[in-house]
C-alpha positions as CSV (number, residue, x, y, z in Angstrom):
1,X,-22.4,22.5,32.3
2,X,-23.7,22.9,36.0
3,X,-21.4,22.0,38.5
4,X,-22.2,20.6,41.9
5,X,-20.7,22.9,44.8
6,X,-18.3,20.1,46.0
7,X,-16.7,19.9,42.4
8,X,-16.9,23.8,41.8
9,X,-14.3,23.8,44.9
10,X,-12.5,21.0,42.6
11,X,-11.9,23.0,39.4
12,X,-11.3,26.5,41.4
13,X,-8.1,23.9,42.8
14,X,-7.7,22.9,39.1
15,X,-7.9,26.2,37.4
16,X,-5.6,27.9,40.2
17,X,-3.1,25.2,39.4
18,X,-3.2,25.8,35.9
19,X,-1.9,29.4,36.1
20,X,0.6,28.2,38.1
21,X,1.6,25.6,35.6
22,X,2.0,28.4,32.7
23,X,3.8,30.6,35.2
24,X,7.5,30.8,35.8
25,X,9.1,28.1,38.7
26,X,8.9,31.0,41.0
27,X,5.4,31.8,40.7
28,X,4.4,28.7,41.0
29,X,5.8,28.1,44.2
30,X,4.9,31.4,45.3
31,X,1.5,29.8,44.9
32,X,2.0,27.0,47.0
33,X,2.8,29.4,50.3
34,X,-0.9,30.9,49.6
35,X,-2.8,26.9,48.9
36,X,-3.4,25.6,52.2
37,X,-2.4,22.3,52.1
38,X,-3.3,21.0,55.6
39,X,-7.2,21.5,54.2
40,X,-9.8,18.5,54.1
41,X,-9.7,19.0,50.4
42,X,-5.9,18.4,50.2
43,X,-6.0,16.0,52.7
44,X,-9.1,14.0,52.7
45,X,-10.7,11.0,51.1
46,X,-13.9,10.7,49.1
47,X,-13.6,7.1,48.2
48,X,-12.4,3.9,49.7
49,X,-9.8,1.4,49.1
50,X,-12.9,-0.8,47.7
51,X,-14.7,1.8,45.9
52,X,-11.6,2.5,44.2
53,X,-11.0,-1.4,43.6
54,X,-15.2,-1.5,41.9
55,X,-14.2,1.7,40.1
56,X,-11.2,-0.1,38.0
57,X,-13.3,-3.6,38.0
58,X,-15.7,-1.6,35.6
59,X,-12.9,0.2,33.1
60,X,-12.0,-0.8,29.8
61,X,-9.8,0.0,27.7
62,X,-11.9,2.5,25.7
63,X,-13.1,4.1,28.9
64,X,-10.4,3.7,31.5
65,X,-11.3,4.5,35.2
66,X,-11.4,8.3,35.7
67,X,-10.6,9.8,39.1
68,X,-10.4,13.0,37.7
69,X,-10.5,15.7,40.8
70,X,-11.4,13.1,42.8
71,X,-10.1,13.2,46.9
72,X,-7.6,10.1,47.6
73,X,-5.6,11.3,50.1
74,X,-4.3,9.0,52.2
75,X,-5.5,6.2,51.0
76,X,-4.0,2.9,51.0
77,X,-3.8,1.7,47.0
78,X,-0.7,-0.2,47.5
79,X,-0.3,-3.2,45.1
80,X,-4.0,-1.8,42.7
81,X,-3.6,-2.3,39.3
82,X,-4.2,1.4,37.9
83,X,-2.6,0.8,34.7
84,X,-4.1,3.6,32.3
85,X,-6.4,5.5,34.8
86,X,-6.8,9.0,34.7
87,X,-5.9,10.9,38.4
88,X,-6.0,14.4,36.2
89,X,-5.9,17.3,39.3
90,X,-6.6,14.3,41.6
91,X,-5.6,14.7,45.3
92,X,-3.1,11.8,46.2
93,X,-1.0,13.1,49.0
94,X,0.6,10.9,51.4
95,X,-1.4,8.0,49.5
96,X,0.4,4.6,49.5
97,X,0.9,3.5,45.9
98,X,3.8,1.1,47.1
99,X,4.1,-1.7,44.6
100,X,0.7,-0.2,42.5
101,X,0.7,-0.3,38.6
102,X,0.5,3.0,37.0
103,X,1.5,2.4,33.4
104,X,0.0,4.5,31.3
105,X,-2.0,6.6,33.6
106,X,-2.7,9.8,33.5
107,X,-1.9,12.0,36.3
108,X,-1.6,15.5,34.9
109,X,-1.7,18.4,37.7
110,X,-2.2,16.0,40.0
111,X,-1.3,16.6,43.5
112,X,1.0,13.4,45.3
113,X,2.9,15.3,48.2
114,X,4.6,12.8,50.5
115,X,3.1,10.0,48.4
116,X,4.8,6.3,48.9
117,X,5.3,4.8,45.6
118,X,7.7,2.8,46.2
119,X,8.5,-0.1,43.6
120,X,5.5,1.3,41.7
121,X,5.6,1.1,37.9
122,X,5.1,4.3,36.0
123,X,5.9,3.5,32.8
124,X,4.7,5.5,29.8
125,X,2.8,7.3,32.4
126,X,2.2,11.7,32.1
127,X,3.1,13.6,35.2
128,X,2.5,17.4,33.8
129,X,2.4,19.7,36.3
130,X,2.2,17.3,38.7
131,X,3.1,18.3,42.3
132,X,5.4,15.6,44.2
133,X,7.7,17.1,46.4
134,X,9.1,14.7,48.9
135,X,7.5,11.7,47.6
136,X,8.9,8.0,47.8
137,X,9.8,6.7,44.4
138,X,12.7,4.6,45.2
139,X,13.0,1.6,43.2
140,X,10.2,2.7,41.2
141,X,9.8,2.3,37.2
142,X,9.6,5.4,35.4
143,X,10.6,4.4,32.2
144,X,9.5,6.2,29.3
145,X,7.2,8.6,31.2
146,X,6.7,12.1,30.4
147,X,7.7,14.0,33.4
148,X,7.2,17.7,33.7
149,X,6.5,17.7,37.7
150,X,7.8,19.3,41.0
151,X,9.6,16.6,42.6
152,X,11.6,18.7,45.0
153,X,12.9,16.8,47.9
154,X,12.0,13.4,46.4
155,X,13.8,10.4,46.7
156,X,14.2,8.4,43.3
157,X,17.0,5.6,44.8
158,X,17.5,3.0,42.6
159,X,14.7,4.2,40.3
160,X,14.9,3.5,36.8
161,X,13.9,7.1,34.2
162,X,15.3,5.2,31.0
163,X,14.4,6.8,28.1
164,X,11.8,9.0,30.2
165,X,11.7,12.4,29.1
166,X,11.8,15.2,31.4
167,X,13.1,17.5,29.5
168,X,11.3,21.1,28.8
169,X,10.0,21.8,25.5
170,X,11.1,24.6,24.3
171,X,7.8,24.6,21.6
172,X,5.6,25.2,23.8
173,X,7.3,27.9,26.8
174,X,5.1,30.7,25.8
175,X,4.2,32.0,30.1
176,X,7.2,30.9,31.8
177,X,9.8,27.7,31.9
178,X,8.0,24.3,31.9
179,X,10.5,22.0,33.1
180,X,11.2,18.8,35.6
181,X,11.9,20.4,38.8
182,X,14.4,17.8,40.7
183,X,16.2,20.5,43.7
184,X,17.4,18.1,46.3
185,X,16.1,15.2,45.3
186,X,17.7,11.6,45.7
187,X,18.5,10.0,42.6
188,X,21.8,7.9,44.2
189,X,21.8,4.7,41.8
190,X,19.0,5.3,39.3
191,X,18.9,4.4,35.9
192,X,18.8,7.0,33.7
193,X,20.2,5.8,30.5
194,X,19.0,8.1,27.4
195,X,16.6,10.3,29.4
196,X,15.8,13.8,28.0
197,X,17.0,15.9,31.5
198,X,17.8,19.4,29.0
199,X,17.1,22.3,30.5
200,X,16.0,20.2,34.0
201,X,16.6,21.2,37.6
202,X,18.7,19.5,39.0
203,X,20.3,21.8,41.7
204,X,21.5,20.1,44.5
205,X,20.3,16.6,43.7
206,X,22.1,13.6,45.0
207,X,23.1,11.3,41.6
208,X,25.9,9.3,43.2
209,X,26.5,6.2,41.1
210,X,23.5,7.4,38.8
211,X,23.6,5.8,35.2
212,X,23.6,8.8,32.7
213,X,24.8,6.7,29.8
214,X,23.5,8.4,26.7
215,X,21.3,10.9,28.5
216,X,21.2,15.0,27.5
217,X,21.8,17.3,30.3
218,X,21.6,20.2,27.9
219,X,21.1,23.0,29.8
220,X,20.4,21.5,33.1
221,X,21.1,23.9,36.5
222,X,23.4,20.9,37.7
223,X,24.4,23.3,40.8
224,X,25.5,21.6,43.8
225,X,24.7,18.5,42.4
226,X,26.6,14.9,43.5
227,X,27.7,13.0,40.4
228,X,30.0,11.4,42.2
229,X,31.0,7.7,40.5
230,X,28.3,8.4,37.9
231,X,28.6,6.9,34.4
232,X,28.6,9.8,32.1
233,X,29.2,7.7,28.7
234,X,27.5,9.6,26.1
235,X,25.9,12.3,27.8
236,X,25.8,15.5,26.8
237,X,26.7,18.5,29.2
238,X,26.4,21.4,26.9
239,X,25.4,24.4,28.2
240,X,24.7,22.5,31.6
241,X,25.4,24.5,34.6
242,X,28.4,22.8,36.8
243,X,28.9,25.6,39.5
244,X,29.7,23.3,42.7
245,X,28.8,20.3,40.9
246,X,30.6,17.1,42.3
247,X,32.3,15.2,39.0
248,X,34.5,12.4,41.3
249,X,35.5,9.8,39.9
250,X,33.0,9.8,37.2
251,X,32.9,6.4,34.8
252,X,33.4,7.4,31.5
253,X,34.6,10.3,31.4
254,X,36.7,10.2,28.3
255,X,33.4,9.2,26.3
256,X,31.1,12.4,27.4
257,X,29.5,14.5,25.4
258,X,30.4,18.4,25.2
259,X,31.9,18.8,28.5
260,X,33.9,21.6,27.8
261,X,30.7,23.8,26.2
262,X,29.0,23.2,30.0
263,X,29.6,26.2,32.1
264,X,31.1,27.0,35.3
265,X,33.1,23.4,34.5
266,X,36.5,25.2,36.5
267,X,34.5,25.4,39.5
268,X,33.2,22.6,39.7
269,X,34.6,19.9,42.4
270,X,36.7,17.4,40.1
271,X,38.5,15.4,43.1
């Protein structure tokens, strides 16, 4: 296949990103100090708002629109119906996607940086090795996604992850730790009730009056982390890490799972 110059450019981006995906967490960020990200590639548009609109008014289900590599950034798509589209590698940083549909849709090493999706629905949707540090998910629906992404310094108040799965798998780890990346993000209030969070990172992350009911922390970095008035009913701590963790005034307590096999549990802030 023969590849125009402008989408050469696109799957140099992709293939770089790759390696990074297969790499450990600290390669991979050691890759995004060299990716300048204040390019017209990362922070350009190729389409419009009503291109995009035409684009999705032709899909069907058998052949769903496909923005594959395509340039979105900063695009208004607030409120767009994208259920099922493919953004594979796409650029959507600071894009609005407030209130947009994203069921389904595909948006594998896809880049969202500073993205607003706010009150958006992601449910059932892939994010793997997707790159969304700092973006606005509050109040969105994650439900059931699959969620191996950066999401460093994001904000996820009030956001519902039930059942989603953003846990690494341990199958497949051949290069380097695949996991959800979640340092410092904002998770105050969100529902995550039976989400797969093993071996996440979740260092530093606010989860004040989070809803963990049923959900595995197996092996989570939990450092520094605020679980204070979380509901912990049923979840299961083993082997999480708990150094400097906040565990005030947790709700249900009594009914968590394998507390005493998480480590660093004495030095952990209990009151």
């Amino acid at each position: 296949m023969i590849l125009a110059p402008g989408m050469r450019s696109i799957w140099v981006l992709v293939l770089a990103l790759g390696s990074a995906v297969f790499a450990a967490s600290v390669a991979a960020q050691d890759m995004m100090r060299h990716l300048d990200l204040s390019s017209p590639d990362m922070t350009s548009a190729e389409m419009t708002r009503a291109e995009v609109e035409a684009a999705l008014a032709a899909a069907t289900l058998s052949h769903p629109a496909d923005f594959t590599g395509k340039r979105l950034s900063g695009l208004d798509l607030s409120g767009l119906d994208l259920s099922g589209a493919v953004f594979r590698a796409a650029r959507l940083n600071k894009t609005s996607l407030a209130g947009a549909v994203l069921d389904r849709a595909v948006l594998d090493q896809a880049w969202l940086l500073h993205a607003d999706l706010r009150r958006a629905s992601l449910a059932g949707a892939n994010l793997f090795a997707t790159q969304m540090q700092q973006a606005n998910l509050d109040g969105a629906n994650l439900s059931g996604a699959r969620i191996v992404a950066d999401m460093t310094g994001a904000s996820l108040i009030g956001a519902s992850l039930a059942a989603a799965r953003l846990g690494a798998d341990m199958k497949n780890q051949s290069m380097g730790l695949m996991r959800a990346v979640l340092k410092s993000a904002k998770l105050d209030r969100a529902n995550l009730r039976d989400a797969d969070l093993s071996r996440a990172d979740l260092s530093f992350a606010a989860l004040k009056q989070a809803d963990l009911s049923g959900a595995s922390l197996t092996g989570a970095d939990l450092s520094g982390a605020d679980l204070t008035g979380a509901v912990i009913a049923g979840t299961d701590f083993a082997g999480a890490d708990l150094v400097s963790a906040k565990l005030v005034a947790p709700i249900g307590l009594d009914a968590a799972r394998n507390l005493d096999k998480a480590q660093n549990l004495d030095r952990a802030v209990r009151d």
